[in-house]
C-alpha positions as CSV (number, residue, x, y, z in Angstrom):
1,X,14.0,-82.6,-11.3
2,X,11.8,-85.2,-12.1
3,X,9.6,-85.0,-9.2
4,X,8.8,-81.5,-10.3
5,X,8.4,-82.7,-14.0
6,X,6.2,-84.9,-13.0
7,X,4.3,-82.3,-10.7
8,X,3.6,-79.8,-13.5
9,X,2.3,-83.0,-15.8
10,X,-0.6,-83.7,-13.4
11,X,-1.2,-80.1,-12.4
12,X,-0.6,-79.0,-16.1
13,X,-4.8,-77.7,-16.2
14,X,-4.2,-76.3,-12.6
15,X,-1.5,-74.0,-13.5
16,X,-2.5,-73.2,-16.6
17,X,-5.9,-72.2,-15.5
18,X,-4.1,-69.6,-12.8
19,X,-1.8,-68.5,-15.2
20,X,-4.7,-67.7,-17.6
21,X,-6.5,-65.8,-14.3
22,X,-3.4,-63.5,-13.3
23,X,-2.8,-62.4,-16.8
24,X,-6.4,-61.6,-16.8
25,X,-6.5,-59.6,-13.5
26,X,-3.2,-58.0,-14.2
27,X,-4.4,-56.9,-17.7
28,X,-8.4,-56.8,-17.8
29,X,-10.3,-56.6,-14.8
30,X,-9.5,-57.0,-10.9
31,X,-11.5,-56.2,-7.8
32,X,-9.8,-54.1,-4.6
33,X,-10.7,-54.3,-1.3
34,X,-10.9,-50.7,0.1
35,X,-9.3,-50.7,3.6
36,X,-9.6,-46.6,4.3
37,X,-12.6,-43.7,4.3
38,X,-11.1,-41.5,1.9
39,X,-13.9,-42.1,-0.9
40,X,-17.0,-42.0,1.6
41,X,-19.5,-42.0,1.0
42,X,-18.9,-43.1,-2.5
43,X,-17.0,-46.1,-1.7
44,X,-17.3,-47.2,1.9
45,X,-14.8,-49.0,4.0
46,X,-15.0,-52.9,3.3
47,X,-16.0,-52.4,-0.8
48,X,-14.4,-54.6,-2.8
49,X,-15.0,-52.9,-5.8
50,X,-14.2,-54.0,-9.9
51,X,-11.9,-52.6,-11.7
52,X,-11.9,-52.2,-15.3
53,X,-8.1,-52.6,-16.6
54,X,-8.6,-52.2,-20.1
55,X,-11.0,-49.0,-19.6
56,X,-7.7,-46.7,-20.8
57,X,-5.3,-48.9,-22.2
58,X,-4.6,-52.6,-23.4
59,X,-1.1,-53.1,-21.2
60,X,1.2,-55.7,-21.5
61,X,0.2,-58.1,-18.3
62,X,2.1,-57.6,-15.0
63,X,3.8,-54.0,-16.5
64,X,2.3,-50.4,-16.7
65,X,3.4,-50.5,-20.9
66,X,0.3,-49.6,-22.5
67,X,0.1,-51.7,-25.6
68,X,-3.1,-49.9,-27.2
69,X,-4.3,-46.7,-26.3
70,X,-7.9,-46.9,-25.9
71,X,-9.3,-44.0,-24.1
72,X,-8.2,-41.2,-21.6
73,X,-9.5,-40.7,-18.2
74,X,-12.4,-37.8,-18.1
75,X,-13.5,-36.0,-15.1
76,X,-15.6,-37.2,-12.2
77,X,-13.7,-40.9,-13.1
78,X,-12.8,-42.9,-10.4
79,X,-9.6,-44.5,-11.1
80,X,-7.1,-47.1,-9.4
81,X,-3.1,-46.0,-9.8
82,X,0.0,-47.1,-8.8
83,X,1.1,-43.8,-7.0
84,X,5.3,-43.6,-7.2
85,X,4.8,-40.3,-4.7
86,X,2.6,-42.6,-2.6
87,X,4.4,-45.5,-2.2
88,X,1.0,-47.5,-2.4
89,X,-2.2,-48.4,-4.7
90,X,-4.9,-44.9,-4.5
91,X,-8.5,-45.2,-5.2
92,X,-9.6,-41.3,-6.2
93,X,-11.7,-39.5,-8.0
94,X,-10.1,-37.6,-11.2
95,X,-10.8,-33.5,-10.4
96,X,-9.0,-32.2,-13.4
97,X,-7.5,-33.0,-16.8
98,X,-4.8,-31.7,-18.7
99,X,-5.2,-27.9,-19.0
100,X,-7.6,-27.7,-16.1
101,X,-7.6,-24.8,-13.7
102,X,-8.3,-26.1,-10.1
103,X,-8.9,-24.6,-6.4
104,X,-10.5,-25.2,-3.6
105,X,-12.1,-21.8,-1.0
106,X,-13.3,-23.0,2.1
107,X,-14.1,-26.8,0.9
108,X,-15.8,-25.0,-2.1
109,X,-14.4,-26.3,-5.4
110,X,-13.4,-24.2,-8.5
111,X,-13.0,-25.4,-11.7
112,X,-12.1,-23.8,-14.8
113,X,-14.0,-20.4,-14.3
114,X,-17.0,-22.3,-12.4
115,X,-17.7,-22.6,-8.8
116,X,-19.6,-26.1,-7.7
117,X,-22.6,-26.2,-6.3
118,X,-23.6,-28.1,-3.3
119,X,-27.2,-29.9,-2.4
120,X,-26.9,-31.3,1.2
121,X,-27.7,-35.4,1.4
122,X,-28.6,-37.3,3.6
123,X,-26.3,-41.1,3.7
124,X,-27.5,-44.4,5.6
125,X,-25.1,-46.7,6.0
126,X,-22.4,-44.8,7.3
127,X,-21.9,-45.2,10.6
128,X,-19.9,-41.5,11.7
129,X,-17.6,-41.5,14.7
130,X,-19.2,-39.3,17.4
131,X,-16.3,-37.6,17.7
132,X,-16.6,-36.6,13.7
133,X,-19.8,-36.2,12.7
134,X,-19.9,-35.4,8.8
135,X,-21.6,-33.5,6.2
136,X,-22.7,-34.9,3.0
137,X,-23.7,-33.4,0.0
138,X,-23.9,-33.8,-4.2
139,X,-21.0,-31.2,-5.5
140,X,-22.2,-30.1,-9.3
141,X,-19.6,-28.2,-11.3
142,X,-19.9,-28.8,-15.1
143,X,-19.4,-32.7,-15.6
144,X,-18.8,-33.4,-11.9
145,X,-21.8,-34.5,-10.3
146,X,-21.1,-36.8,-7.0
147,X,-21.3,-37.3,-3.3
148,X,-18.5,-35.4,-0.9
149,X,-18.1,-35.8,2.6
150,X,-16.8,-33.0,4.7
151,X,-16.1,-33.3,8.6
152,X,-18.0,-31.6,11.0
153,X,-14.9,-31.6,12.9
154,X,-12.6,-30.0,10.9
155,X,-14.6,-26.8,10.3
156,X,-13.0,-23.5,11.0
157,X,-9.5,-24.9,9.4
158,X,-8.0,-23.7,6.1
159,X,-9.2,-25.9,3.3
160,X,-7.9,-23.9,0.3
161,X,-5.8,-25.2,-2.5
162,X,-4.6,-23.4,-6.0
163,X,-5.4,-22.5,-8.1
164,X,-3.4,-24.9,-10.2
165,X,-3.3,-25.8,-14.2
166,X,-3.5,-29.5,-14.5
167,X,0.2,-30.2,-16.9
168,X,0.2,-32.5,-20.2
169,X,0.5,-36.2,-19.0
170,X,-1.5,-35.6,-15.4
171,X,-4.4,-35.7,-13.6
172,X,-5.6,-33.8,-10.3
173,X,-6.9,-36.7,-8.0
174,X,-8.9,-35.7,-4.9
175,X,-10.8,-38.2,-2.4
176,X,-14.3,-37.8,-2.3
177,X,-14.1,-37.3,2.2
178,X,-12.4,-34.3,1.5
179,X,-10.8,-33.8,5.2
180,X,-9.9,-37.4,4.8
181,X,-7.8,-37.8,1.8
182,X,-4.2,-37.9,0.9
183,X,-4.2,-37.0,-2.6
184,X,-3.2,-34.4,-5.1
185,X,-3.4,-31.4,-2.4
186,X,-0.2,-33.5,-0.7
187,X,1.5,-35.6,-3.8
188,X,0.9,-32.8,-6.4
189,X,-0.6,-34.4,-10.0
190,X,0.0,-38.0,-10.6
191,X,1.1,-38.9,-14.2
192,X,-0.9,-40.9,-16.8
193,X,1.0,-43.8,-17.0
194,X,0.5,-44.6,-13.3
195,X,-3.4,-45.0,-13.9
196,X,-3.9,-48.5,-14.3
197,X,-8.1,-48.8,-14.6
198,X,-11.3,-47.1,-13.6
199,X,-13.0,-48.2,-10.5
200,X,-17.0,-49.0,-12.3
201,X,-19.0,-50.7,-9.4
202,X,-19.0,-52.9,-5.7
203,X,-18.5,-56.4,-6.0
204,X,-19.1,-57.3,-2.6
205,X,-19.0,-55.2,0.8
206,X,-18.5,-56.2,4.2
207,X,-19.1,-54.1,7.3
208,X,-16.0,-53.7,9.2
209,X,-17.7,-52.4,12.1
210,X,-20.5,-55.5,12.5
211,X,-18.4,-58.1,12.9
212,X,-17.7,-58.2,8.5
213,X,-21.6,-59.3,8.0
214,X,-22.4,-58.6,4.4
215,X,-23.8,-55.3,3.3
216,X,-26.0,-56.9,0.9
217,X,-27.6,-53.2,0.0
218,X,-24.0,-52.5,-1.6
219,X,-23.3,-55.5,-3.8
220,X,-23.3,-54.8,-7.0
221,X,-23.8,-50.6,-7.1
222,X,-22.5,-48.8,-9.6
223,X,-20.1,-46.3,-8.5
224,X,-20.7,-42.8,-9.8
């Protein structure tokens, strides 16, 4: 045991300094690299984007126990959660609140009493498989206001969904590439206490299909 006394004496800054670096990513702020499409063309593949962990709550490090409630998440956030139904870490978009009605008719969303509206975009960036080509376009329904992706592809099938009132203590999650999500159309709502921060900008982004070169147009851009 002396060998290892004698290790954590000279390495005592070392370890203290990654000590003090996990307790910060586990409790303040991290950055997740995004491996899948289903936030285009918000979030592309090969963002790694920053993650605020004290946006909602001040947890205890390395646990989900919210020591100081700070804030709630609002619609149009894009939060980070520890999905139980999942089995994994989920990057989406929060659709609906507590008390929220929600439904989707033919990829057109409805929320509380009001249909969005849709104003077609045009992306660069994105580099669409030939074999889906995609639509893009800003979807505006009361506070919402962002990008959605729809495949060209996938047109013709049944899209719909609800309507469904959001439950105390959840949040309706959808992916921004709507035909390219797993979210709360398959899992149902996701409870509160599995958010753990809200997704605020890219860090850095590399382009998985060019070899990982930089996308130097992407670091830094706020996510909205």
């Amino acid at each position: 045991m002396q060998w290892l006394a004698r290790l954590l004496t000279r390495n005592k800054g070392f370890i203290v300094f990654m000590l003090g670096m996990l307790v910060f990513r586990s409790a303040v702020a991290d950055w997740n690299v995004v491996p899948t499409g289903s936030m285009q063309p918000t979030i592309r593949i090969g963002d790694r984007i920053l993650v605020d962990k004290a946006a909602y709550d001040v947890r205890l490090p390395f646990t989900h126990l919210s020591l100081v409630h700070l804030s709630d998440p609002q619609r149009g956030d894009i939060v980070v959660l520890d999905s139980s139904a999942a089995g994994e870490r989920l990057v989406k978009r929060v659709i609906g609140v507590p008390g929220d009605t929600v439904a989707l008719r033919g990829n057109q969303l409805y929320v509380n009493g009001r249909y969005a509206s849709y104003q077609p975009i045009k992306v660069d960036g994105i580099r669409d498989d030939r074999e889906d080509p995609a639509l893009y376009a800003i979807e505006a329904v009361g506070t919402l206001h962002h990008a959605v992706r729809w495949s060209l592809a996938a047109r013709g099938h049944s899209s719909d969904f609800g309507p469904v009132t959001v439950p105390a203590g959840q949040y309706l999650l959808l992916g921004d590439n709507r035909d390219n999500s797993t979210d709360s159309r398959y899992f149902g709502f996701f409870p509160r206490t599995e958010i753990t921060g809200r997704a605020t900008r890219v860090v850095v982004s590399l382009d998985p299909g060019d070899r990982h070169l930089p996308r130097r147009d992407r670091w830094g851009v706020a996510l909205q």
